[in-house]
Structures are given as C-alpha cells and as structure tokens.
Residue, then its C-alpha position, 0 to 999 in steps of 0.5 A: x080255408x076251402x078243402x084242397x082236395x075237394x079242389x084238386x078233384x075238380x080240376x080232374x072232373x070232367x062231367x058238364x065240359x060239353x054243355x060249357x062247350x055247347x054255350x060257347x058255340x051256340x051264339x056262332x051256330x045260331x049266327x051261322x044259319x040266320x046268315x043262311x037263312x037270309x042268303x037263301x032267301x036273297x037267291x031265291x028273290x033273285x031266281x024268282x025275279x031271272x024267272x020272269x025275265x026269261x017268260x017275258x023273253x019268250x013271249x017275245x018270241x012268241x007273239x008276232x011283231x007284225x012291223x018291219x024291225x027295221x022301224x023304230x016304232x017296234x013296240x015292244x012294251x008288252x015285254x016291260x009290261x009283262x016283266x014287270x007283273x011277272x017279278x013284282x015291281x013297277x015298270x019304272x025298275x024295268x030297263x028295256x034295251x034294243x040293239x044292233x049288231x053287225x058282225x058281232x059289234x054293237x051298232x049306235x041304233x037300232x035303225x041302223x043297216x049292217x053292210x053288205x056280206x055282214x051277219x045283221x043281228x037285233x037284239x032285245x033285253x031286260x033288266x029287273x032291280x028289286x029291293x031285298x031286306x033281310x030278316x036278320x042282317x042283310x040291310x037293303x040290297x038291291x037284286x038285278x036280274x038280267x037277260x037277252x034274246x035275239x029277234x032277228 
C-alpha cells in the first residue's frame, strides 16, 4: 500500500504544471503559425500576381494605339502577353475584356456609338487565375487578380 502522505504531497506540488501546460498547447500553437505561414504566403502569390495587372495596365496607357478605338482590330494583345510574363502563367489564364459605356451603362460592343450628349467611355481589363498549394493545409486554390483602366 503506497504511503499516503507521499500521495497528499503530490497533489499540493506544483513544480513541472507549466511544462504539462506547455505540451497541451504546442500542437495549437504549431497548427496556428503553419496556418499563417501558408495565408501569407497565399497573399503575397495574390499582390504578386495584382502587381503585374496594374504594370500591364500602364503600358497600356503608355504605349500609343495608333488605330481608331472606334475599330474592332484595336490590338491590344500585348497587355495579355505582358500580363502573362509579368504573373507567371500562360496566356490562356489570362482573361482580357473590352467594353463600352455610355453614361455609365455597359454597351453590348465595343464598336457601338453612345448618343449625342452622352459621356462615351472604353474600357479595357484584366483578369489573372493561378493555381496556389499550400505547404501545410491549403489544398489547390485558385488566386484571380482583377483590374480596369479606361482607354478613352
């Protein structure tokens, strides 16, 4: 029959509870930061990929159209082509839209003509989707980064 005193001092000691503490709460803690870890690289993927719609956007303000916008052939492919090499992908997970507006609603084509006394506005945007895996949890996810800029 064990001593019970040597039992009722046991249950009054405390030394060693914070390292049981510490076991119980590791596992969360290590769960919390690879959570963070794959989040923030996930973002920084996403800024990475916003970055390089926006360069792509400015050349398009940069470099002259030298045709009519009024003209379907408008080429603006150089903007897919550049969005592309700037995020890393293919063209074909580039998605290039061109649009008109007139006093503010969006036109069927890009060809059409607002009336008189109506604001006319074309605009151009860009739309990137990148597959994103995790190191740690995060299976595939798909990342898009969107943008718009007005050419006329």
């Amino acid at each position: 029959m064990p001593d019970l005193r040597f039992l009722r001092g046991l249950r009054r000691d405390e030394r060693g509870v914070s390292i049981i503490e510490l076991g119980l709460i590791a596992p969360v803690l290590a769960l919390f930061i690879a959570g963070i870890i794959d989040l923030s690289q996930g973002l920084a993927q996403r800024f990475a990929m916003q970055q390089a719609i926006n360069r792509s956007l400015e050349l398009a303000l940069v470099r002259p159209v030298e045709m009519d916008l009024n003209d379907d052939d408008v080429d603006f492919s150089y903007v897919v082509e550049e969005a592309a090499a700037a995020a890393g992908v293919e063209e074909d997970a580039v998605t290039f839209d061109r649009w008109l507006q007139c006093d503010g609603t969006r036109m069927p084509d890009w060809e059409d003509t607002c009336d008189p006394g109506k604001d006319a506005a074309r605009y151009i945007s860009l739309a990137v989707e990148k597959p994103f895996t995790g190191n740690f949890f995060v299976g595939e996810v798909t990342i898009t980064a969107t943008g718009a800029l007005r050419v006329q």
